[in-house]
C-alpha positions in Angstrom: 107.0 136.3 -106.8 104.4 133.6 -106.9 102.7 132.1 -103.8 104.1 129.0 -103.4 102.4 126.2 -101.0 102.9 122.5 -100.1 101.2 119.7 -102.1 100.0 116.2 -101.3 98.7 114.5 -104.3 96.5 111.6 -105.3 95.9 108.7 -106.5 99.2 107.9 -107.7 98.6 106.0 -110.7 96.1 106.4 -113.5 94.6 109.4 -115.7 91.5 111.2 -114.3 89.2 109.3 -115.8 86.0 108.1 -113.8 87.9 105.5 -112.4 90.6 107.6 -111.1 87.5 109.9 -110.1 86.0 107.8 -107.9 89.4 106.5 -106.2 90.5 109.8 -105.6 87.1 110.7 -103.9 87.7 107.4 -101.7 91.1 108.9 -100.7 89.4 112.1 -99.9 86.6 110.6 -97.7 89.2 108.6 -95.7 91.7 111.8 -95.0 88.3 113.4 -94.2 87.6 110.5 -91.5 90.9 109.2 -90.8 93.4 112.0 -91.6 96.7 111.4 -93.7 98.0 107.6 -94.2 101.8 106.9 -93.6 102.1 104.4 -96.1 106.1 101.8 -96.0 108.0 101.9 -98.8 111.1 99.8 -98.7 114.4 101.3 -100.2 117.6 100.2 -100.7 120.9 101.3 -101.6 124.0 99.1 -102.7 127.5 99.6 -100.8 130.5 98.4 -103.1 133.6 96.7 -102.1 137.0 97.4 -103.1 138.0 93.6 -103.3 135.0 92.8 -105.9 133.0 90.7 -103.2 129.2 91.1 -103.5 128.0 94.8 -102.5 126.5 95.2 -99.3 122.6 95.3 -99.4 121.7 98.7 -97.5 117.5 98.5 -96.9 115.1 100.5 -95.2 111.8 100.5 -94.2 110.1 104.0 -94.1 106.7 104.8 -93.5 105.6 108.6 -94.9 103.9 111.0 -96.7 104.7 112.7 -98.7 104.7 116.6 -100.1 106.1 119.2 -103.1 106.4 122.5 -103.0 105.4 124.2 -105.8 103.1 127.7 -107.4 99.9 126.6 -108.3 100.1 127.1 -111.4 102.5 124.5 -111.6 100.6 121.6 -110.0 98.7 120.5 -113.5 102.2 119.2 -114.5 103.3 117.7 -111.8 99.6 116.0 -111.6 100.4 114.1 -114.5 102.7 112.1 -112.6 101.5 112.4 -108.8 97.7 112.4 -109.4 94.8 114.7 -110.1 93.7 115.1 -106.9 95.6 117.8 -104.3 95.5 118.8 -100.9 97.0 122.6 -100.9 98.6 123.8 -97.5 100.3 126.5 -96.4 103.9 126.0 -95.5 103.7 126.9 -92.0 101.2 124.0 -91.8 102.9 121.5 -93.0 106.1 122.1 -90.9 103.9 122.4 -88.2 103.2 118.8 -88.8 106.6 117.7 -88.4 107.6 117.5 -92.0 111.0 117.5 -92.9 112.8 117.5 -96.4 114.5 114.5 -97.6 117.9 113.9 -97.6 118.8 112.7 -101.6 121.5 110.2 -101.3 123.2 109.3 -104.6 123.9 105.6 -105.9 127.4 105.1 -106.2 129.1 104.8 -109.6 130.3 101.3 -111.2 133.9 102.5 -110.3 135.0 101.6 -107.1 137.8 104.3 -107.4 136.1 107.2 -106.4 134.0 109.3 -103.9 130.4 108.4 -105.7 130.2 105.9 -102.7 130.4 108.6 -100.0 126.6 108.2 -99.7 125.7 104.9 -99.1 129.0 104.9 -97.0 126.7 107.1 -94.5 123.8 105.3 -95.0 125.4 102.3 -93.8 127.1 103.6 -90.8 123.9 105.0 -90.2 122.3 101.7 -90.1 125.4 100.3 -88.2 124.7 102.8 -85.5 121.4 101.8 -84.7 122.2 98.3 -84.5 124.4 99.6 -81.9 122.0 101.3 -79.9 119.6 98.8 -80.4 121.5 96.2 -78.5 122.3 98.5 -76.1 118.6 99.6 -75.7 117.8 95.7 -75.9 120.2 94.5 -72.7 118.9 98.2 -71.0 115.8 96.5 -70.9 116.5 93.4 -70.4 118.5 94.2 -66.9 115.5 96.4 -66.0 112.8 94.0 -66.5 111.3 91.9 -64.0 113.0 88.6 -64.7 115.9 88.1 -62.7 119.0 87.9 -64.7 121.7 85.4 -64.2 125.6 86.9 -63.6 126.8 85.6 -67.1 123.9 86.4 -69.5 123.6 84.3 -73.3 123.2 87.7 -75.8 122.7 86.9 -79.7 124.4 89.3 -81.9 122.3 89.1 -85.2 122.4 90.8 -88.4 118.7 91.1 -90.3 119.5 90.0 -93.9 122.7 88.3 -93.1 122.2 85.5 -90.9 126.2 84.5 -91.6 127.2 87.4 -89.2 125.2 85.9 -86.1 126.9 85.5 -83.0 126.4 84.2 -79.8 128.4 85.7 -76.5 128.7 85.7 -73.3 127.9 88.6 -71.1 129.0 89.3 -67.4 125.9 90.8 -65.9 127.1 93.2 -63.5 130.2 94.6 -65.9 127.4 95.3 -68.4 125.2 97.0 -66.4 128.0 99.2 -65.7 129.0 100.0 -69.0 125.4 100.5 -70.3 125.1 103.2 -67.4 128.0 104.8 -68.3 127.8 104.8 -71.7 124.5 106.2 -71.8 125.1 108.8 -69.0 123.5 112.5 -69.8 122.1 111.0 -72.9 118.6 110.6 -74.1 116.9 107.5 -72.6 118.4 104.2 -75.0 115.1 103.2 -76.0 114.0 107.3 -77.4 117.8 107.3 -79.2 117.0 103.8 -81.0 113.7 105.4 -82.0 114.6 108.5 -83.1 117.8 106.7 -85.3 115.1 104.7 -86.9 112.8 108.0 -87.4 116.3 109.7 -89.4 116.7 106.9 -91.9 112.9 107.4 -92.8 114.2 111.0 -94.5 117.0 109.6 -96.7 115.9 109.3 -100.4 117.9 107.7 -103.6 118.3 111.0 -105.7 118.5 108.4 -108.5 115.2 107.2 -110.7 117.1 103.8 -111.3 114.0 101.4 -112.5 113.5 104.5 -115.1 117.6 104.9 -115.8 117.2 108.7 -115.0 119.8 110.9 -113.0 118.9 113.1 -110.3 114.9 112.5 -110.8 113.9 111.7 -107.3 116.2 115.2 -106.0 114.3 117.3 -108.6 111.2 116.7 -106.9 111.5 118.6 -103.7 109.9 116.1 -101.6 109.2 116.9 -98.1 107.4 113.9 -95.5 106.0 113.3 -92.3 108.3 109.9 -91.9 108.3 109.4 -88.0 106.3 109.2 -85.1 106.4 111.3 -82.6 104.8 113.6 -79.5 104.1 116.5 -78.0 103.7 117.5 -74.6 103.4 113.8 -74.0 100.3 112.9 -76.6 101.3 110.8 -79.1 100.4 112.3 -82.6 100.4 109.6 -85.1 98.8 106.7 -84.2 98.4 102.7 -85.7 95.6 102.0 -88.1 92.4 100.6 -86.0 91.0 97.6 -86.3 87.6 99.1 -87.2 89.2 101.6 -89.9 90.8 98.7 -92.4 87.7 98.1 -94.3 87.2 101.6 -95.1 91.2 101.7 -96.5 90.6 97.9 -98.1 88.3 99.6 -100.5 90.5 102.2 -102.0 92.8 99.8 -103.6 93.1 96.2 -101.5 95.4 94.8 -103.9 97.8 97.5 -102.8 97.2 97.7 -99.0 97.4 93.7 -98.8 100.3 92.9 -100.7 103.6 91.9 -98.4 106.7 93.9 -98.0 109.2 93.4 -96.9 110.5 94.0 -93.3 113.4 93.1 -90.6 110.6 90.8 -88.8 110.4 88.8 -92.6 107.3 90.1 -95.2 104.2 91.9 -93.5 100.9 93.5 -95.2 101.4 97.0 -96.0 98.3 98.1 -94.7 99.4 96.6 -91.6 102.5 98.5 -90.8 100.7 101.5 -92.2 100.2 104.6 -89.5 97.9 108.0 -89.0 97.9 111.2 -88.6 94.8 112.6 -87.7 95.6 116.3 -87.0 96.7 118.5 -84.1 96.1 120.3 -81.1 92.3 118.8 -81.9 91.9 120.2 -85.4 91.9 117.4 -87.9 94.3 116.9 -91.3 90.9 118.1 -93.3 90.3 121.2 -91.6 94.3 122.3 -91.6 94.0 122.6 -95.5 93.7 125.2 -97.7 92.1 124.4 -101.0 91.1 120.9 -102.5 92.4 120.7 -105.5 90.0 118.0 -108.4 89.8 117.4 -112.0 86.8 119.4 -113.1 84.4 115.8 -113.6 85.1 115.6 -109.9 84.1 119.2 -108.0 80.5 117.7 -107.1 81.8 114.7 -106.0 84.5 115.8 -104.0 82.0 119.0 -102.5 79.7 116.4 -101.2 82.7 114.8 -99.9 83.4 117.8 -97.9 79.7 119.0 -97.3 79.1 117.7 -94.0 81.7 118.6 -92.0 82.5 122.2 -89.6 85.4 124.0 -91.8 85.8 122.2 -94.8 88.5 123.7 -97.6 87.1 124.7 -100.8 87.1 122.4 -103.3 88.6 124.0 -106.8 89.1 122.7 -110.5 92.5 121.7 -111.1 92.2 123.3 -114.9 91.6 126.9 -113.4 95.3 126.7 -111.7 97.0 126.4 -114.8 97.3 130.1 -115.9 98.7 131.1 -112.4 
């Protein structure tokens, strides 16, 4: 049986002509520096009605990246649609970085009459039950905080994307307090529960290629993704892009990293709700892999790349793969 190993690939978009060449070097200097970008993608999936009203709009927000598991000798294909360029790394590795494989959800079928809407169904009780949480999470921390609280509190119920389902109530303070408590007893803290709701919907996937009219395209891809932040033994492992590090991204492709997308707080810059991983346990992304994987105008290139710096992969030619 052929090895098999997990593959991040880059750029996106383009043949590997010198163009593509000297992005994909760009993208290989910054992982060097930076480590691996979790870049948002907004998704959506449609809910259908029974009673023919308007579907309900499902979207989500995820920040990832991404990876395939494949042979090598299988990566030249699926570089023609991914990108040229390859980080290799063993499958221990990657889990050990907190990936996770994607949940494929399926769109639902024009009939209405039948289980094709099953999915989304879940999707949007998923969402539902975070907006729960949330508000739960919201007057936790509200009643905790250090501005007294009168006995009947003003608490706005709103709904991000449908501002006709706002609602204004009435709260008694004390009766709240209560209910939060007990509601929350034995539980993981409210705030770490409305966190780690938001972290699950980052690994659900349409298994549909619908701008492309193609069944099942995104589920034959195997993708699995680093989607959500999170820590160990108390240090925080993925981190917000620096101030002093947007420059260095800006170059790559600033048309991309600028342009809006949208968000529950209204449209923000990409690059801006971008995050990092640098590594773990001290060693960064760059020394974690196990081959660098270039079109064959790029090995120089991409060696120099890699030259200065304690445990560096090797860099190999992406044509000498093909024959397994």
């Amino acid at each position: 049986m052929d090895a098999r190993f997990f593959y991040h690939s880059f750029p996106r978009r383009g043949k590997a002509d010198q163009t593509v060449i000297e992005k994909g070097c760009q993208i290989l200097t910054s992982i060097r520096d930076l480590g691996l970008l979790m870049v948002p993608e907004q998704i959506e999936w449609k809910q259908p009605h029974a009673n023919d009203s308007p579907p309900r709009v499902l979207r989500i927000l995820q920040r990832r990246v991404c990876f395939t598991e494949l042979a090598p000798h299988e990566l030249s294909e699926h570089a023609e649609k991914f990108g040229a360029f390859a980080l290799e790394f063993d499958i221990d590795v990657v889990r050990s970085l907190g990936a996770l494989p994607v949940f494929y959800v399926p769109d639902p079928t024009a009939q209405v009459a039948d289980g094709s809407g099953v999915g989304a169904a879940l999707i949007a009780m998923a969402l539902d039950a975070r907006s729960v949480i949330a508000r739960m999470a919201c007057l936790q921390e509200i009643f905790e905080g250090t501005t007294p609280v009168s006995e009947k509190l003003r608490f706005n119920t709103s709904f991000t994307g449908n501002p006709d389902l706002k609602q204004n109530v009435t709260l008694d303070t004390a009766e709240a307090k209560h209910l939060i408590a007990a509601l929350g007893h034995g539980l993981t803290p409210l705030g770490g529960l409305n966190s780690g709701l938001g972290a699950l919907l980052n690994f659900f996937y349409p298994a549909d290629n619908r701008k492309a009219d193609r069944l099942l395209d995104y589920y034959r891809q195997r993708e699995w993704r680093i989607a959500c932040e999170f820590s160990i033994l108390g240090k925080q492992v993925i981190r917000e892009v620096a101030p002093a590090e947007r420059e260095q991204i800006l170059q790559i492709d600033s048309e991309f990293f600028t342009r809006t997308i949208d968000s529950d707080f209204g449209a923000v810059e990409r690059l801006s709700k971008s995050l990092i991983l640098p590594g773990l346990n001290g060693k960064r992304v760059i020394e974690m892999v196990r081959r660098v994987i270039v079109p064959a105008g790029a090995l120089e290139q991409a060696r120099s790349v890699l030259s200065g710096i304690d445990n560096a992969p090797p860099v190999v030619d992406l044509n000498s793969l093909a024959s397994g």
